[in-house]
C-alpha positions, 0 to 999 in steps of 0.5 A: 500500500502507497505510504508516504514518509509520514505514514500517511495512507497516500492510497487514501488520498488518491482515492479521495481524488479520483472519488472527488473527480467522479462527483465533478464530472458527474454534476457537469453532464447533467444537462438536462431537467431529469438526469434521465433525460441526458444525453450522458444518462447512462455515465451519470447512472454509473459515476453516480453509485460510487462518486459520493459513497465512496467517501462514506466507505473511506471516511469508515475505513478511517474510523477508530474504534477507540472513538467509540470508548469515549462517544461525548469526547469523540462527537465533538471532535467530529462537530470541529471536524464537520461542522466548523467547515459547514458552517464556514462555506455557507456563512460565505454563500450567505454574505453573498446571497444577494450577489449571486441572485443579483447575477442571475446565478440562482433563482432565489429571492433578495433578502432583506435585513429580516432574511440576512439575521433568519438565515445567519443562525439557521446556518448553525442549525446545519440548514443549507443556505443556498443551491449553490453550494447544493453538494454540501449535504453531504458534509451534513449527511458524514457529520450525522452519519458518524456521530451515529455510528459512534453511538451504535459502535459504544453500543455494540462494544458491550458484546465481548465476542467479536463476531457476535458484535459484528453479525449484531453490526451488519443487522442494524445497518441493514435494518437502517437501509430497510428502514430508508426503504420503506420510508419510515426515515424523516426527509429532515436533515437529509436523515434518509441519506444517513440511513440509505449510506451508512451500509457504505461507511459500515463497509470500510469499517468491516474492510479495515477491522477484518484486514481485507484491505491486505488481500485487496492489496494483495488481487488489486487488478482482478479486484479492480476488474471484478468490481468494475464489471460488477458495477457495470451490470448493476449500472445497466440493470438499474437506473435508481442511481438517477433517480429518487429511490435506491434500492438494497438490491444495488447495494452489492454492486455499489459496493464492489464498485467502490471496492474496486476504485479502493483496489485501483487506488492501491495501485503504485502508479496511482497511489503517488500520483501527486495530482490525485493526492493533491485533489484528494486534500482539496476535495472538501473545497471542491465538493463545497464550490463546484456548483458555484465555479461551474458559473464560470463556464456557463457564462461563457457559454452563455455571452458566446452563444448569445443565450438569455443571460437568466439561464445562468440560474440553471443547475448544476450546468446550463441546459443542453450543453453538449459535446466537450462542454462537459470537460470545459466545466470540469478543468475551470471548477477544479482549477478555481476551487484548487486556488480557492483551496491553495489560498485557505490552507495558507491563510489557515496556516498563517493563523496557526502560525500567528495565534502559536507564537 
């Protein structure tokens, strides 16, 4: 496994990058009202079962247990985690919320002094202040989603026999999928997408505790291979990952995808690929302000194709784009959001340094 003199897991990081380029390239084919209706419906459907879950699966695998020892403690290092950064990226999208619809750049309405002193301590109530930064329920998703498991893991830590713990573990995720299925879960707080993804946190966790990531290590290629294919035939049987609803019956291909980019990332060659390492490091940025980079493009698009300035307001990109559009998206959000993200670690780091000495 690609380790560098730090000990950190560099495979990791490269799995992060290629999860994160997944989701980027995923947002910039939907050109269309229904992700059913483009043109790149079928791309969309398979980067779709992977692109997200796969950091719900790295963020288990990452999981320590002695986290759950002390769950008070250890969920408030997950809200300075989680939370801090929730609450800084939309505190951003609120300063500028009358900008942006000023701009064409959503469909909201102007707030007044009333709406600005509203949505500021919603914000801190974890409330998504903008279309724009859409994506970032994810962040919202990972901080329930761990301090849950937290809970379940202090839980299950009672039961002295491992296995037991275990086959007790794989029932309650299980039960949570059931639950998402059924449509007992709430909406609220995206509590449905806790439920329905947490099979795929649960996974790296199971990989991680029971060393699989050694014999993963060990079959890359042919479980890169296999995981690929079994992807594929899941992406064909199934539309869900376009749709509204999934469905149990995806989970064992959605995993064995992830599975897969996990093996294809313990590759050397990918592993240390810098670049990959180094969007791994800035996908919180880039999951965050994508939306808001893909602007760029569409204005573009829009100023050289005499479009009607309003459509600037469509999401995730403009409508019927076509062709390399698509790439053009791509290369413009990461390039601004790796700016973005080069420019807050310095300015952090300077902080640091100040408040240290």
């Amino acid at each position: 496994m690609g380790n560098n003199s730090r000990g950190r897991m560099t495979y990791i990081d490269a799995m992060k990058g290629i999860a994160i380029l997944l989701v980027v390239v995923t947002h910039s084919l939907m050109n269309a009202d229904k992700n059913i209706d483009s043109n790149y419906a079928a791309i969309i459907n398979f980067n779709a079962f992977v692109a997200v879950p796969s950091f719900f699966f790295i963020n288990g695998y990452l999981y320590n247990h002695n986290h759950s020892l002390t769950p008070i403690k250890s969920i408030i290092k997950k809200f300075k985690v989680y939370y801090i950064p929730f609450v800084g990226f939309n505190l951003f999208f609120w300063l500028f919320h009358n900008a942006f619809v000023s701009l064409h750049m959503t469909t909201e309405s102007l707030y007044d002094i009333k709406d600005y002193i509203k949505h500021f301590f919603v914000i801190f109530a974890l409330h998504l202040e903008s279309e724009l930064n859409g994506p970032m329920w994810f962040l919202r998703v990972l901080l329930i989603m761990a301090c849950m498991y937290i809970c379940i893991d202090y839980l299950a830590l009672k039961i002295d026999n491992k296995r037991t713990r275990y086959v007790v573990l794989t029932i309650v995720v299980i039960l949570m999928y059931i639950a998402y299925s059924v449509k007992i879960v709430p909406t609220v707080m995206n509590m449905r997408k806790v439920f329905s993804n947490m099979i795929f946190f649960y996974a790296g966790v199971v990989i991680r505790e029971f060393d699989l990531d050694k014999l993963i290590d060990k079959y890359k290629s042919v479980v890169f291979i296999l995981g690929m294919v079994m992807l594929f035939i899941t992406s064909i049987v199934s539309k869900s990952a376009i749709g509204q609803e999934k469905h149990l019956i995806d989970v064992p291909g959605q995993i064995c995808g992830i599975v897969g980019i996990f093996a294809l990332s313990m590759v050397p060659l990918v592993a240390n690929s810098k670049m990959l390492q180094f969007l791994g490091n800035a996908s919180l940025d880039i999951m965050c302000l994508h939306f808001l980079a893909f602007k760029l493009v569409s204005f573009i698009l829009i100023m050289t194709r005499h479009l009607e300035i309003e459509r600037l307001s469509e999401l995730p990109v403009l409508r019927g784009t076509n062709g390399f559009d698509f790439l053009f998206y791509d290369l413009v959000a990461l390039c601004i959001c790796s700016l973005e993200y080069l420019l807050r670690t310095k300015v952090c780091n300077r902080f640091k340094y100040n408040n240290k000495y």
